[in-house]
MOPAC internal coordinates of N, CA, C and O (Angstrom, degrees):
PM7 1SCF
backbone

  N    0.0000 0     0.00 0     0.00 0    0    0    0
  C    1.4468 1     0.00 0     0.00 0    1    0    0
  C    1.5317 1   108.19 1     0.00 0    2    1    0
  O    1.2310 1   130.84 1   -52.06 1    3    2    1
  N    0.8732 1    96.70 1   127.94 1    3    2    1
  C    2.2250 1   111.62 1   171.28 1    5    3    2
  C    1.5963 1   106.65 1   -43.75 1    6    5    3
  O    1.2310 1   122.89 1   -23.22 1    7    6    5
  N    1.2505 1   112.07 1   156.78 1    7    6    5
  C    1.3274 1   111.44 1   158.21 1    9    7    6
  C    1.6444 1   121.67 1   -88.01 1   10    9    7
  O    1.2310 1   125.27 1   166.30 1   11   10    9
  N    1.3630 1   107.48 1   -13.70 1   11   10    9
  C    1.4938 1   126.19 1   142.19 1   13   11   10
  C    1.3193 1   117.69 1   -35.17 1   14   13   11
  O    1.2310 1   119.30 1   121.18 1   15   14   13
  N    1.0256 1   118.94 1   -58.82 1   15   14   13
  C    2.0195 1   127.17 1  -156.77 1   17   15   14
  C    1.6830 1    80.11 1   -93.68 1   18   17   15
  O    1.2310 1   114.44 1   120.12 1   19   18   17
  N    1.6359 1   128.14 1   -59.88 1   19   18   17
  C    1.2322 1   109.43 1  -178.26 1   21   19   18
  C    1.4710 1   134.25 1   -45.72 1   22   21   19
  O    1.2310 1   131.90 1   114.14 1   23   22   21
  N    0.9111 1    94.63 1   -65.86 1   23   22   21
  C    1.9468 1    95.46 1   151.76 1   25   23   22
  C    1.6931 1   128.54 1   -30.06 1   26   25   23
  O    1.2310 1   137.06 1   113.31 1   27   26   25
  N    1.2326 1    84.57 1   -66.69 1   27   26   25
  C    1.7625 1    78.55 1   173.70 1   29   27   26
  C    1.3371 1   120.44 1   -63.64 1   30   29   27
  O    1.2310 1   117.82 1   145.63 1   31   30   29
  N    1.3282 1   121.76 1   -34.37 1   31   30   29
  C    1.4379 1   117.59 1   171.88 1   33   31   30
  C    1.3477 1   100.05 1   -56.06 1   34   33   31
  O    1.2310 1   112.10 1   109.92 1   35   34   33
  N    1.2131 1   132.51 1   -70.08 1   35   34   33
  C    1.9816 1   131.18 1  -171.88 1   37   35   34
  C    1.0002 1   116.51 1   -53.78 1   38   37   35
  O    1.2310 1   113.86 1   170.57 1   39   38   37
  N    1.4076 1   129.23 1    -9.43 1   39   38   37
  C    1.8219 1   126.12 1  -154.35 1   41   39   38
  C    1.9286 1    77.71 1  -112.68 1   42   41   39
  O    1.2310 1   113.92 1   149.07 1   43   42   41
  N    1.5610 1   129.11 1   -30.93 1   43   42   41
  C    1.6004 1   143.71 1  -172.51 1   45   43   42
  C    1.5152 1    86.28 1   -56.47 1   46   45   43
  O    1.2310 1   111.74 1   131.60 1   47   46   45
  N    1.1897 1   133.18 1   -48.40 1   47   46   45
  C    1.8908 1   124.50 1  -175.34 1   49   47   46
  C    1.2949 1    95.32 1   -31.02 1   50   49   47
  O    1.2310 1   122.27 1   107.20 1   51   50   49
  N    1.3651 1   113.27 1   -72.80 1   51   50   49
  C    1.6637 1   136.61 1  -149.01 1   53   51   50
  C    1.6747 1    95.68 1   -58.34 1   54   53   51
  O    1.2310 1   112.28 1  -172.15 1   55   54   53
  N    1.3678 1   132.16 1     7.85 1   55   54   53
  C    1.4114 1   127.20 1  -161.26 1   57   55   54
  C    1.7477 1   131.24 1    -5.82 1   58   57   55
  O    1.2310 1   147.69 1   -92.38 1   59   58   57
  N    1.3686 1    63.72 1    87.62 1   59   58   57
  C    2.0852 1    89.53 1  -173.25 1   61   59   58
  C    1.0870 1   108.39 1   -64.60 1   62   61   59
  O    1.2310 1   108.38 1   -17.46 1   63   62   61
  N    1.4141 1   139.33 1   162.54 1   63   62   61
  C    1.5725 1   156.80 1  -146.35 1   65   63   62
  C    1.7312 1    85.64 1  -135.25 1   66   65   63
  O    1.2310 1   112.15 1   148.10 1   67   66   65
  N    1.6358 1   132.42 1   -31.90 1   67   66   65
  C    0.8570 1   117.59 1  -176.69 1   69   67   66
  C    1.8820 1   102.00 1  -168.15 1   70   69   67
  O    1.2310 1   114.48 1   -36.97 1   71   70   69
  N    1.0382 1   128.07 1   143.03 1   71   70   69
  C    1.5718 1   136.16 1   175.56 1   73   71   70
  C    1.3285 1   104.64 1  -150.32 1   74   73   71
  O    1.2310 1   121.01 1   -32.31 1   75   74   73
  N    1.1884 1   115.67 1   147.69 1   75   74   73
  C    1.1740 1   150.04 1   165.12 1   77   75   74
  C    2.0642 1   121.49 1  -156.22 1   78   77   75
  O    1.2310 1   129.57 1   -51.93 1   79   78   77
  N    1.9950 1    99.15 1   128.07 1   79   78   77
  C    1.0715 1   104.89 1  -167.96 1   81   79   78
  C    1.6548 1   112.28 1  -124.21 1   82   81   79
  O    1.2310 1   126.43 1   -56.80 1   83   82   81
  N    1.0353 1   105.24 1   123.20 1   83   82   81
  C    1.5282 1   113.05 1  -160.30 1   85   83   82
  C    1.8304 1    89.73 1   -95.11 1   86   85   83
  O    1.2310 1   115.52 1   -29.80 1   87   86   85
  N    1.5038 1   126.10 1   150.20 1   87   86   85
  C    1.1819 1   145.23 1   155.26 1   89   87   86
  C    1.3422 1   110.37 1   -76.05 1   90   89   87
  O    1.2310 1    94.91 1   -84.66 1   91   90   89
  N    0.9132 1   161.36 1    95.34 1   91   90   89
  C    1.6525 1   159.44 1   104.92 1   93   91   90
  C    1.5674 1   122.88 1     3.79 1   94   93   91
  O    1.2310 1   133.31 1   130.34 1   95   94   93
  N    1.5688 1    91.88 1   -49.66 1   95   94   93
  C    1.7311 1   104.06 1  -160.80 1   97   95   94
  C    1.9337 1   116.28 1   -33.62 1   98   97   95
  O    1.2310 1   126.08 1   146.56 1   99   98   97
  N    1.0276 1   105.92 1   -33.44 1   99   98   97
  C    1.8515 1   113.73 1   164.65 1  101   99   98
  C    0.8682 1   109.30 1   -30.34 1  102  101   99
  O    1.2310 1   121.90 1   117.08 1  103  102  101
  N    1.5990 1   113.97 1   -62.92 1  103  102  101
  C    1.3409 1   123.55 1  -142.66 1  105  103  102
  C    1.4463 1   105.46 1   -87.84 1  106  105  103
  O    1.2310 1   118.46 1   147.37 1  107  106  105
  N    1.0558 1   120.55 1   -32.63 1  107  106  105
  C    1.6133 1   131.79 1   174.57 1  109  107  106
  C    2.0553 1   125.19 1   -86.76 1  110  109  107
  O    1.2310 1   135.99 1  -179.80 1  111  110  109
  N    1.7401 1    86.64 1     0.20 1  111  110  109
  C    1.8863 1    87.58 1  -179.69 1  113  111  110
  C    1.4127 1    98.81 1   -41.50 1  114  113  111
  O    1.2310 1   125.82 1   -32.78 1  115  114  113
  N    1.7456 1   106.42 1   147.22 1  115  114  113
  C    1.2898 1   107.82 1   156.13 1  117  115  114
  C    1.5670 1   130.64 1    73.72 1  118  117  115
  O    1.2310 1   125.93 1  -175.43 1  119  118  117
  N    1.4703 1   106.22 1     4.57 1  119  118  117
  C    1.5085 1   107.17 1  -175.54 1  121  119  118
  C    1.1817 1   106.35 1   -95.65 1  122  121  119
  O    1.2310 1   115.34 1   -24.18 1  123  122  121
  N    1.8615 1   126.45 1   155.82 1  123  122  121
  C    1.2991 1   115.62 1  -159.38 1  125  123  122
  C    1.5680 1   104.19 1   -76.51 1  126  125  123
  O    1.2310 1   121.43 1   -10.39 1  127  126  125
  N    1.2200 1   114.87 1   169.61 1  127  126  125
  C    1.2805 1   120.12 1   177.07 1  129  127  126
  C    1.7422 1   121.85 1    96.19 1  130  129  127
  O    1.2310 1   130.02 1   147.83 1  131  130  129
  N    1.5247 1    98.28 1   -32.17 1  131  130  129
  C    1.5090 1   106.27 1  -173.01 1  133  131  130
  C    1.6422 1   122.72 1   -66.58 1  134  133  131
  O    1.2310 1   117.61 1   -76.36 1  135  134  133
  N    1.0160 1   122.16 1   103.64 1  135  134  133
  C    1.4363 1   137.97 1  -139.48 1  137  135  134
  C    2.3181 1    89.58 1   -87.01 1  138  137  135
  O    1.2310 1   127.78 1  -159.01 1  139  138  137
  N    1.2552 1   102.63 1    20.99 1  139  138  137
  C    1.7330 1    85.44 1  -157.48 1  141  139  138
  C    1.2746 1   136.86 1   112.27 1  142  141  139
  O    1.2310 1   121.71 1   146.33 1  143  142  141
  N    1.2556 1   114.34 1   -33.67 1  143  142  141
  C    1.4851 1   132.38 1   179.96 1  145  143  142
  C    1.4636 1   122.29 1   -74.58 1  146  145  143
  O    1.2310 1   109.83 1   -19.42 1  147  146  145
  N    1.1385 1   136.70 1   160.58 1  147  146  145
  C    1.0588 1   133.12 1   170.89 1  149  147  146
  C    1.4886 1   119.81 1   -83.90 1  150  149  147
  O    1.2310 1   117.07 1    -8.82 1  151  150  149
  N    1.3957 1   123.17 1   171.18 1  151  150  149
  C    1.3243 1   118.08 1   150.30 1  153  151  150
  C    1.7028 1   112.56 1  -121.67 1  154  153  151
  O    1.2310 1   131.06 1   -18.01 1  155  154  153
  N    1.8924 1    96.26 1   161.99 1  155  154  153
  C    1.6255 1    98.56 1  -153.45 1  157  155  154
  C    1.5585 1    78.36 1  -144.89 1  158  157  155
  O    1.2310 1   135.37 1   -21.38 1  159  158  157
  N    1.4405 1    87.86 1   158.62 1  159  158  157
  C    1.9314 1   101.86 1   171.41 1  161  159  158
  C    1.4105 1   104.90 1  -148.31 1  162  161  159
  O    1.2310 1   117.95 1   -90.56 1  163  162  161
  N    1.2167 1   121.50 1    89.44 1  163  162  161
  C    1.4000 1   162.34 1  -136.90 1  165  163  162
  C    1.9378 1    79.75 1  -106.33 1  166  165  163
  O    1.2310 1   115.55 1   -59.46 1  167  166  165
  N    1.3095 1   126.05 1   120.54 1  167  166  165
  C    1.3944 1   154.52 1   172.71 1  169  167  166
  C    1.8276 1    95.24 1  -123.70 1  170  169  167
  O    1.2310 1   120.28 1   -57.48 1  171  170  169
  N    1.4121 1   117.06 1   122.52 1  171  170  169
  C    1.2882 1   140.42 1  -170.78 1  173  171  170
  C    1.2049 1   155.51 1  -158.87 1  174  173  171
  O    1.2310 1   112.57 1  -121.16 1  175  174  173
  N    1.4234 1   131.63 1    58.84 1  175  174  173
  C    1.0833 1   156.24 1  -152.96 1  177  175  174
  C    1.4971 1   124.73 1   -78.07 1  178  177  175
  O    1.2310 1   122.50 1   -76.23 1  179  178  177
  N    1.3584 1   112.82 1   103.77 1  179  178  177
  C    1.6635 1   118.78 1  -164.18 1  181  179  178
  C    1.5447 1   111.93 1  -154.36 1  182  181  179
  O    1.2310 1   132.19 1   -52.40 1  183  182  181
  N    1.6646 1    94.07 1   127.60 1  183  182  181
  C    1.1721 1   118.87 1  -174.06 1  185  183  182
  C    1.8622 1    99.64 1   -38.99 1  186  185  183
  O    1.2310 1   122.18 1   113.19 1  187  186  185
  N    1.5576 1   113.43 1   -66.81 1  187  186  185
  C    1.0675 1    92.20 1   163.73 1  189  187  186
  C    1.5751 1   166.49 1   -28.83 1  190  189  187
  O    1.2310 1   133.15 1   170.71 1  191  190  189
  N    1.2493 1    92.19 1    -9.29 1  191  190  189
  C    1.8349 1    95.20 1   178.45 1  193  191  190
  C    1.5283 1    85.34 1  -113.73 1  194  193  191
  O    1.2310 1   110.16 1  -135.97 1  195  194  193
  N    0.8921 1   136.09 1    44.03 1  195  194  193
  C    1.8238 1   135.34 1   139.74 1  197  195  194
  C    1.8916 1   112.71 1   -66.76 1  198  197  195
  O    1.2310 1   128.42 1   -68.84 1  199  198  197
  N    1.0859 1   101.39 1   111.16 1  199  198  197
  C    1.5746 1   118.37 1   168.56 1  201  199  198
  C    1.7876 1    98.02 1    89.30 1  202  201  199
  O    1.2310 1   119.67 1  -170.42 1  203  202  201
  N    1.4577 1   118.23 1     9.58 1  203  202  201
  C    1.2979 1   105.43 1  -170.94 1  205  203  202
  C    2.1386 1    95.29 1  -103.76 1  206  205  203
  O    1.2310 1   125.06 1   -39.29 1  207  206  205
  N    0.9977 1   107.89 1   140.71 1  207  206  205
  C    1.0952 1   117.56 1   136.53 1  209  207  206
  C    1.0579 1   144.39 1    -5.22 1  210  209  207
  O    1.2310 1    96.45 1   -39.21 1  211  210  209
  N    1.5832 1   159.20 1   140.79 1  211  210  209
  C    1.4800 1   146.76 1  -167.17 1  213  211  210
  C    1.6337 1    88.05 1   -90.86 1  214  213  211
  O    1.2310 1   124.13 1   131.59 1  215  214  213
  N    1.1630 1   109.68 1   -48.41 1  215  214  213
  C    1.5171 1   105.25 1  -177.53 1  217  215  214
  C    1.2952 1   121.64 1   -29.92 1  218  217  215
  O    1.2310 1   132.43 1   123.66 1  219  218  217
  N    1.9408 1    93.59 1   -56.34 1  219  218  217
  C    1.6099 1    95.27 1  -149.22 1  221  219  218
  C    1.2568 1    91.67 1   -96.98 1  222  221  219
  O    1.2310 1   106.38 1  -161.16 1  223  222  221
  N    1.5028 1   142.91 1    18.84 1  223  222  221
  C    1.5444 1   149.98 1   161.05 1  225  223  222
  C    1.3129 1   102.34 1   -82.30 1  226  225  223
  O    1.2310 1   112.54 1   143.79 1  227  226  225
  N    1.7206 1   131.69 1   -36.21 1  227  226  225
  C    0.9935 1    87.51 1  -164.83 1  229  227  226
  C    1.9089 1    99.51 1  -108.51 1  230  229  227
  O    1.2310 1   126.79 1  -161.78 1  231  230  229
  N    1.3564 1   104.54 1    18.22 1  231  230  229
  C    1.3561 1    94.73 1   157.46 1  233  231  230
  C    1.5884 1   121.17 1   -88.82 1  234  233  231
  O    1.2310 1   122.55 1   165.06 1  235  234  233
  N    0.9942 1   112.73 1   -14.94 1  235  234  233
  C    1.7002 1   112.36 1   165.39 1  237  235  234
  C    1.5474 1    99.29 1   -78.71 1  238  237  235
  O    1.2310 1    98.74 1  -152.19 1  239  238  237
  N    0.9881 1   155.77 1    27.81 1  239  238  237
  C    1.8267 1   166.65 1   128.18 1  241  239  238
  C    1.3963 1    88.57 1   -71.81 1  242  241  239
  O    1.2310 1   124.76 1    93.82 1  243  242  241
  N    1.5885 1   108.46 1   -86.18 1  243  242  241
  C    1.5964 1   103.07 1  -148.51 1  245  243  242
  C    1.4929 1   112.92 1   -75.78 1  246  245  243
  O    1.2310 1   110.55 1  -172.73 1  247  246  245
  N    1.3826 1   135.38 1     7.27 1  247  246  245
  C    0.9726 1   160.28 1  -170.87 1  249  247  246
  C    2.3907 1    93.54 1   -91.10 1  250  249  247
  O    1.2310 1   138.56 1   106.12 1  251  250  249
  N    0.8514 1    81.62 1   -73.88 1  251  250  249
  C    1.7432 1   103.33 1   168.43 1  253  251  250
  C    1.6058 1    95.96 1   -39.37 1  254  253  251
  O    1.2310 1   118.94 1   108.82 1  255  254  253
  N    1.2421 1   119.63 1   -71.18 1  255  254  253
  C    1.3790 1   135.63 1  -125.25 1  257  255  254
  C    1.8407 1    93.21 1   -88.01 1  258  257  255
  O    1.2310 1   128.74 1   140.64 1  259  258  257
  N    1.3213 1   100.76 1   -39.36 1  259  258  257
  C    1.6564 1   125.41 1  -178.57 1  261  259  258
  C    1.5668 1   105.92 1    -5.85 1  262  261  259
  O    1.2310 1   101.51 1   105.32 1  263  262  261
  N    1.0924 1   151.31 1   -74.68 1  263  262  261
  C    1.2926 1   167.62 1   155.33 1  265  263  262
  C    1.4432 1   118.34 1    -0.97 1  266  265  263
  O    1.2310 1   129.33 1   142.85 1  267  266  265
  N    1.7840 1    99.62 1   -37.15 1  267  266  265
  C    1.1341 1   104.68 1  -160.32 1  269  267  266
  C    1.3608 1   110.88 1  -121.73 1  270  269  267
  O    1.2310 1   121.22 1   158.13 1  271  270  269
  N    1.8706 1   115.27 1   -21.87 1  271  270  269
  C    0.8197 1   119.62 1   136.80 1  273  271  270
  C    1.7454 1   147.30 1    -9.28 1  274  273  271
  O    1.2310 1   127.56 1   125.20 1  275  274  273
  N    1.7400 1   103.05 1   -54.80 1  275  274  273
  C    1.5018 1   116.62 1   179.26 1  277  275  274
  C    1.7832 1   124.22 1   -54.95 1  278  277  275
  O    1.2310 1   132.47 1   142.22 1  279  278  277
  N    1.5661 1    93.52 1   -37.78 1  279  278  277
  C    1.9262 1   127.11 1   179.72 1  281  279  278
  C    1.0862 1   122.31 1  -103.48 1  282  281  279
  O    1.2310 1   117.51 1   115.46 1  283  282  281
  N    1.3645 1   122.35 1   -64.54 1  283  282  281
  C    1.0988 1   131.04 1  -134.51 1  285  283  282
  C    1.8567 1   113.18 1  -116.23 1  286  285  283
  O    1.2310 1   120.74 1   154.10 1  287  286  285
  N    1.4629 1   116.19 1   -25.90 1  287  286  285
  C    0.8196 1   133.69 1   142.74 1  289  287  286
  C    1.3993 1   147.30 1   -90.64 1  290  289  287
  O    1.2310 1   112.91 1   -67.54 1  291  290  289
  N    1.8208 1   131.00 1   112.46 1  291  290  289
  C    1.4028 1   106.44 1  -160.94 1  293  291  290
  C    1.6028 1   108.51 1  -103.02 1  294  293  291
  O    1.2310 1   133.06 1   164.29 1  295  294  293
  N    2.1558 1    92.36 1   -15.71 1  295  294  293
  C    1.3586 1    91.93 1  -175.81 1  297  295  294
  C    1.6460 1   102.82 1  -166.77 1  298  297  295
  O    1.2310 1   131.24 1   -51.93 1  299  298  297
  N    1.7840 1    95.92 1   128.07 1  299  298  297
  C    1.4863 1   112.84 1  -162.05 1  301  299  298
  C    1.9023 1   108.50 1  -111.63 1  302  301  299
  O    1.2310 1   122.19 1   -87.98 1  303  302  301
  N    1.2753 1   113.41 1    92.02 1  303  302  301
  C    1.4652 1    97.68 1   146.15 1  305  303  302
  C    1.0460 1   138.91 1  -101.34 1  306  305  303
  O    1.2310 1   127.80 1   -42.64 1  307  306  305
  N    1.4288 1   102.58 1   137.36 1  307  306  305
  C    1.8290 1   125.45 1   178.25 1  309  307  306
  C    1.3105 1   137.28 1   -89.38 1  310  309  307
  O    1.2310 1   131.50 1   -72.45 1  311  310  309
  N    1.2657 1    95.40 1   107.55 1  311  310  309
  C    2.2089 1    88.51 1   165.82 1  313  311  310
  C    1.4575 1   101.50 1  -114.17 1  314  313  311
  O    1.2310 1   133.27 1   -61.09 1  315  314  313
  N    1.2471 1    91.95 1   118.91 1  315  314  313
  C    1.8737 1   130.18 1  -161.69 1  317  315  314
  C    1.6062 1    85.34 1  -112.39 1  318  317  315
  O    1.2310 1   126.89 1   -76.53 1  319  318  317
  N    1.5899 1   104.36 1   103.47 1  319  318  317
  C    1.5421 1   111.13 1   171.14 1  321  319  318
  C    1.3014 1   117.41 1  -119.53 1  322  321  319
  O    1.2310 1   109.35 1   -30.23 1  323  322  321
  N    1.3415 1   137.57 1   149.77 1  323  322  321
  C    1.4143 1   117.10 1   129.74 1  325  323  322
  C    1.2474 1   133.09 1   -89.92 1  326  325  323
  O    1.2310 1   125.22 1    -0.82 1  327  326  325
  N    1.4461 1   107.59 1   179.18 1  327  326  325
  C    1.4312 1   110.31 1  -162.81 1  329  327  326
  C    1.6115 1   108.86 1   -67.57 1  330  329  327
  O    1.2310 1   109.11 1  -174.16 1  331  330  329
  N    0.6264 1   138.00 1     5.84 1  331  330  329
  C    1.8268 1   162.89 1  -156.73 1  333  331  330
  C    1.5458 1   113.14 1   -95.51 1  334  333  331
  O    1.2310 1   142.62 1   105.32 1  335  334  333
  N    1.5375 1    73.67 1   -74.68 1  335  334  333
  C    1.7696 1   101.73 1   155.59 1  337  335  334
  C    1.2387 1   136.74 1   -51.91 1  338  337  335
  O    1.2310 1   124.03 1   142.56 1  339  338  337
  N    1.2816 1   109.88 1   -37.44 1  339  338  337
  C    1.7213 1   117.63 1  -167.35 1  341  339  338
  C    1.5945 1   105.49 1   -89.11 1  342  341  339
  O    1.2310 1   131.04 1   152.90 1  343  342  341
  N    1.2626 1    96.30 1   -27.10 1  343  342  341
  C    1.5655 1   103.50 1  -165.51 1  345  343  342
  C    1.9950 1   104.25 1   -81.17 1  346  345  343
  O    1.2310 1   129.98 1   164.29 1  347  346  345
  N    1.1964 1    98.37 1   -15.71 1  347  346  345
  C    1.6107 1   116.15 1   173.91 1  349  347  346
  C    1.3054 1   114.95 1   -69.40 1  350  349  347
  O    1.2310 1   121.10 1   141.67 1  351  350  349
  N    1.6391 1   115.50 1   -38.33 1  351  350  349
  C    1.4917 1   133.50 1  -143.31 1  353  351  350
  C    1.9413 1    89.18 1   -72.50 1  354  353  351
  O    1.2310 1   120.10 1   180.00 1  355  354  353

């Protein structure tokens, strides 16, 4: 299984209205620090992050994501929307 499909299955808790997960890892071969992991740019839209914070949105991501975090991920950006929001964008 991908770390694609893994992701989306864990980020599926948060029952998103909409996700989309972009691969990065290209763009980052070889930079120091990168322990193995990929990078991802996780687009995510959930009723839940209504009245929350960017903060505390995107710890309900890495909170979700945690698992995959340890391996498989070295580096996650988030756009933590609501549906409010997205429909603005």
């Amino acid at each position: 299984m991908t770390t694609i499909v893994q992701l989306e299955a864990a980020l599926a808790t948060l029952d998103p209205g909409h996700l989309a997960i972009q691969d990065d890892s290209a763009l980052h071969a070889g930079h120091a620090g990168n322990t193995g992991g990929g990078h991802y740019t996780v687009t995510i839209v959930c009723t839940k992050f209504d009245g929350l914070s960017l903060l505390k949105r995107h710890h309900l991501v890495y909170d979700a994501a945690s698992a995959l975090m340890k391996h498989d991920i070295h580096a996650l950006s988030i756009q933590a929307k609501t549906p409010k929001e997205y429909q603005t964008d």
